[in-house]
N, C-alpha and C positions, 0 to 999 in steps of 0.2 A: 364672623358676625359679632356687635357688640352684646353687651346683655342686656340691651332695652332698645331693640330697633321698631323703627315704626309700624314695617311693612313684614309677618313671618309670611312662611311660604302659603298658609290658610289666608291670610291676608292677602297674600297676592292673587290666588286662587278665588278669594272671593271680588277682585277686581275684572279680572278674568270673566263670571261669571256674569256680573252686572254690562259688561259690555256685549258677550253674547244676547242678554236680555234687553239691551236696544240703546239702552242709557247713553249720552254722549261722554266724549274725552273728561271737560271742563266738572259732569256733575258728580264721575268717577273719580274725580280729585280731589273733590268737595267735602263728598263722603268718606273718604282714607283720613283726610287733614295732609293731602301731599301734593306736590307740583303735577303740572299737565305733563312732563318732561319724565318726571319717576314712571306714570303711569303709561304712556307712550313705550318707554324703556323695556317696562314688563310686557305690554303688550306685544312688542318686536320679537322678545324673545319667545312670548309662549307661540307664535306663530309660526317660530324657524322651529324649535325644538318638542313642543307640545308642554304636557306638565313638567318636565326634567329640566324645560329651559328657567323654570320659576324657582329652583334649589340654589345655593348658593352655591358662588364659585369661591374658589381660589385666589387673592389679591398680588399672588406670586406672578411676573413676567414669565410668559412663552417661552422668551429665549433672553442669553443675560449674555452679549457679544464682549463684553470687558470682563466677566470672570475669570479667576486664574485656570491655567492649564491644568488638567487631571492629575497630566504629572508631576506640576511641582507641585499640587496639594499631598498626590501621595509622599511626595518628598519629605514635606511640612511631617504627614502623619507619622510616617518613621520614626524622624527625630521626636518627635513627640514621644514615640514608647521608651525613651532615655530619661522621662519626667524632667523635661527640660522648659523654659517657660515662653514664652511670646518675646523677652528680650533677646534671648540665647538663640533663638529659632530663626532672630529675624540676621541676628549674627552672621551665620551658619547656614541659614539659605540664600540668603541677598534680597529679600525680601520687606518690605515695609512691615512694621510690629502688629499694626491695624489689621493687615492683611494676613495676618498670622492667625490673629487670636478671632478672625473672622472665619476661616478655615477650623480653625477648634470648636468655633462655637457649631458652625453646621453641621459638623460630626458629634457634637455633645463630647468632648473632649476636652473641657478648658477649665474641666474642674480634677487636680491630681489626685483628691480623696475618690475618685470615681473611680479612677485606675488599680488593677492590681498593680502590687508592688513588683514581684516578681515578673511577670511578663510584659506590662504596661497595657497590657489590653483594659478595654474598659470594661468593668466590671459587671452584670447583668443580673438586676435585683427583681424579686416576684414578690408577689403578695395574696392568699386569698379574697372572696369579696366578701366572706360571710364565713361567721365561725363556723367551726365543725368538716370544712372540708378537706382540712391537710390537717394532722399532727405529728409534732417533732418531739422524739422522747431519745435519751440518753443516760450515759452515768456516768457521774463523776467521782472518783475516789480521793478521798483526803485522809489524811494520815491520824491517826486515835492519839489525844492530849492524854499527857499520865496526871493523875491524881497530885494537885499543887502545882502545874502547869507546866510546859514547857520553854522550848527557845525562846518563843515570842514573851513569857513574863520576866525568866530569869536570865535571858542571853546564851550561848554556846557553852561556856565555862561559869556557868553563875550559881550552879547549883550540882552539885559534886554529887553522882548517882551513888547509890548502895547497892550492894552486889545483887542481888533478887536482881533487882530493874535491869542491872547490867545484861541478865540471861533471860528476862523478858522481854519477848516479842509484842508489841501492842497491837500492832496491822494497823490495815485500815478500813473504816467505812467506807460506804458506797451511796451517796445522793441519784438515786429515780427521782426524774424528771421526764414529764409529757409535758409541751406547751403547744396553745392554739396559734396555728401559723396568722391568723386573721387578726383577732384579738391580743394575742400575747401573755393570755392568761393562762396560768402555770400552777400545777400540781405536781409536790415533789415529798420524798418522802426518804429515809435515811435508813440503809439495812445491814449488814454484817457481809451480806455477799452478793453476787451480781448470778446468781447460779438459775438455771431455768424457772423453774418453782416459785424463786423469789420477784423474777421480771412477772411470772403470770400473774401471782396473789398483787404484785402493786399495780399493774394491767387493770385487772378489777377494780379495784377500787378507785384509781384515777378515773377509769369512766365511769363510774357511779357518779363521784365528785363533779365531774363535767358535766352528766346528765342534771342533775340534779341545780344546775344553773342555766339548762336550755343548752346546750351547747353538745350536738352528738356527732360523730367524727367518719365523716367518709371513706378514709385514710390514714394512718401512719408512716411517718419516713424513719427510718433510721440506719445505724452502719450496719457492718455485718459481724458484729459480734453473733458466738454462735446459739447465745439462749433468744436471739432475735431472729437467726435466720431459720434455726432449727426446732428451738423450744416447743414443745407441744403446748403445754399449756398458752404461751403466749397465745400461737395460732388460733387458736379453740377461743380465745376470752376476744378477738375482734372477729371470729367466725360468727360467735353471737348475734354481733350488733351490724354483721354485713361489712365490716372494714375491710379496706385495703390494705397490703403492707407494700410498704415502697424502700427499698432498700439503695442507699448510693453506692458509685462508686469505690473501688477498694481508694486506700489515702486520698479519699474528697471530703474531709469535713466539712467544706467551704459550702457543702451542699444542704446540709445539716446545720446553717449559721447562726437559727436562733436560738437553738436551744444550747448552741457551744459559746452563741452568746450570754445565754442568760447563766451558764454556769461562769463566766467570767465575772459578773457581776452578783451574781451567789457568794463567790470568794471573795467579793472587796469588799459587800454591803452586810455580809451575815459570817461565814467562815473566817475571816481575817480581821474584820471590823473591830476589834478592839482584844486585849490579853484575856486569855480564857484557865481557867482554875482547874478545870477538870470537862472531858467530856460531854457529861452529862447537861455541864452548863450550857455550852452550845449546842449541845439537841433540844433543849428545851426552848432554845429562842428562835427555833427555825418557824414553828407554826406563826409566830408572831410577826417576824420579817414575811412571811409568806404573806400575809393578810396585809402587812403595810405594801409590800411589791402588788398585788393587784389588786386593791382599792384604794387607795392613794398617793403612791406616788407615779407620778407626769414622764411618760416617756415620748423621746423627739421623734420617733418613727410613727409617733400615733397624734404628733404636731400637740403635745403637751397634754395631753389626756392620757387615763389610767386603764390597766387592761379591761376592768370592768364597764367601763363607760362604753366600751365598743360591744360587749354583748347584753347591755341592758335594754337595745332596741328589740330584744328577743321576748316573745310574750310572756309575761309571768313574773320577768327579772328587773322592774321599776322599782324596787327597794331591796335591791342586793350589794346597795354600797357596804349599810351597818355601820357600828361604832368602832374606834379603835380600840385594842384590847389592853386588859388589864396588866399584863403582864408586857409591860416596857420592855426596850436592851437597858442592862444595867452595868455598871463598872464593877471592877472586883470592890472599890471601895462603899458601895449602895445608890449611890448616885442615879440617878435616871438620863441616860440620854439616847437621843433619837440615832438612828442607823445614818451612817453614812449614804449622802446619797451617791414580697417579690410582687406588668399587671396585665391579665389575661382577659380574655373576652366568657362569659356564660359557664355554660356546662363545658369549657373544652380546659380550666383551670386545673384541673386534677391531671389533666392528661400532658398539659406543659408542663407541670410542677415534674411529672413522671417521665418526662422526655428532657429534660434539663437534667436529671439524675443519669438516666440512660448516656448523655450526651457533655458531662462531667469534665472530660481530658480537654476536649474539645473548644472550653471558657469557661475562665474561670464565675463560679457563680457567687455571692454572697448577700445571703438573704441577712447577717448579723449586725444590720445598722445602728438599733439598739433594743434593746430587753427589758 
């Protein structure tokens, strides 16, 4: 149906209703603003079918006697998993090009970014309908900047170590990260180690963080590192608040996509985004990027809105955009410049989201469209 039709199904129902009550054909079509012919139509069918004959139908034919064969579309779809295109296809089967990329389209097939790469199957993305029912948390480790900067200011050979530095170890930190599978709104936080203790205590406080914007979490996804699968305190800090934990399967990040997203885009937008002097300087701009990442800048999976636009319909959060902060990214030379810049039915979302992990080998999933 279009999105302004004349007659909805109450409409027709109340056409319906006026002819039981005596009215004739001509005064039933008076009153709609429709032909004797529309109303006839509906009449025929509420008589063979009852009320179910007055819902809309289908505009699709019964039967389509010129369609191609099963099997040469299976054929088509094969070649299709080589990421081969509607030229190549029509090549290679003998086939009309039209009749290729029509076969692609009925199967949702005729877009390659849809496909994985690796197997060519097409790719199966989820989505929440409402914050708070999935979250995706991970860690990412990045390597600690020495004091006056590393590769990235001075190059490989650019800056000749002294012996201390030679026999110091710097390690690395570790970026905690929870984001809302719905929303996209992301709390992350930077620690020395990934150790139980320390996933519990950032546990905490990310959902404080979340609550405190309306946003409470029915769920957790993540892999199976062991302060996730085992950790007491984790368990204990979503025992709390009634969460689930959802773990993927072993090697399926793909399952985990947005938040492996958003650490890709942590690394280009904030970690890598420009030469850094010392550690310290890029801890101190994470809070900052964090506040520009979900309240102002426009991601395409959310069709150009920000993560917080999607949880302000939440009561309470109609002025949780706020200002930008004082504290700009800045260059080593003072400068100020800006940062570089899955769908289910109801309550049964949780349970696909948790059956899509369960069912991981099986197709490939990716929820990391963008972050």
């Amino acid at each position: 149906m279009h999105a302004r039709p004349r007659l909805t199904i109450f409409s027709r129902q109340l056409l319906m209703d006026r002819f039981e009550q005596g009215w004739s054909a001509p005064a039933v079509a008076e009153s709609a603003g429709v032909s004797r012919a529309t109303v006839y139509k509906w009449l025929q069918r509420y008589r063979a079918e009852g009320s179910a004959g007055l819902a809309d139908r289908s505009s699709r034919p019964r039967c389509s006697p010129r369609r191609l064969d099963p099997a040469r579309e299976a054929q088509v779809l094969e070649l299709r998993r080589r990421r081969l295109g509607p030229h190549r296809l029509a090549a290679l089967s003998g086939l009309p090009r039209s009749t290729c990329y029509r076969v692609l389209r009925r199967h949702q097939l005729h877009r390659l970014d849809w496909l994985d790469r690796p197997t060519g199957q097409r790719i199966r993305r989820y989505e929440m309908r409402q914050p708070g029912e999935l979250g995706h948390m991970d860690v990412k480790k990045l390597a600690r900047i020495p004091d006056g900067g590393g590769h990235f200011v001075h190059g490989r050979r650019g800056r000749p170590r002294r012996d201390r530095e030679k026999r110091a170890r710097l390690g690395y930190d570790f970026v905690h990260t929870l984001i809302d599978d719905h929303s996209r709104l992301a709390f992350s936080e930077v620690h020395r180690d990934e150790t139980a203790r320390t996933v519990g205590l950032f546990v905490r406080r990310a959902l404080a963080w979340f609550a405190a914007r309306g946003v409470r979490f029915q769920a957790v996804m993540t892999d199976n590192a062991w302060a996730y699968r085992y950790g007491r305190d984790y368990q204990v800090a979503l025992a709390e608040i009634g969460a689930r934990r959802v773990f993927i399967p072993p090697y399926s990040p793909q399952l985990n996509g947005k938040v492996e997203r958003f650490n890709r885009t942590l690394l280009e937008e904030w970690a890598y985004s420009q030469p850094f002097t010392s550690n310290q300087q890029r801890h101190h701009l994470l809070e900052a990027w964090l506040h520009r990442y979900n309240y102002h800048r426009t991601h395409t999976a959310l069709k150009g809105r920000s993560p917080i636009d999607r949880v302000n319909n939440l009561c309470g959060n109609y002025s949780k955009r706020g200002r930008e902060p004082n504290d700009r990214l800045r260059t080593p030379g003072g400068t100020s410049r800006s940062p570089l810049r899955i769908k289910p039915d109801g309550a049964g979302e949780f349970g696909r989201a948790r059956g899509l992990a369960q069912a991981g080998r099986a197709g490939r999933v990716d929820v990391g469209d963008d972050a």
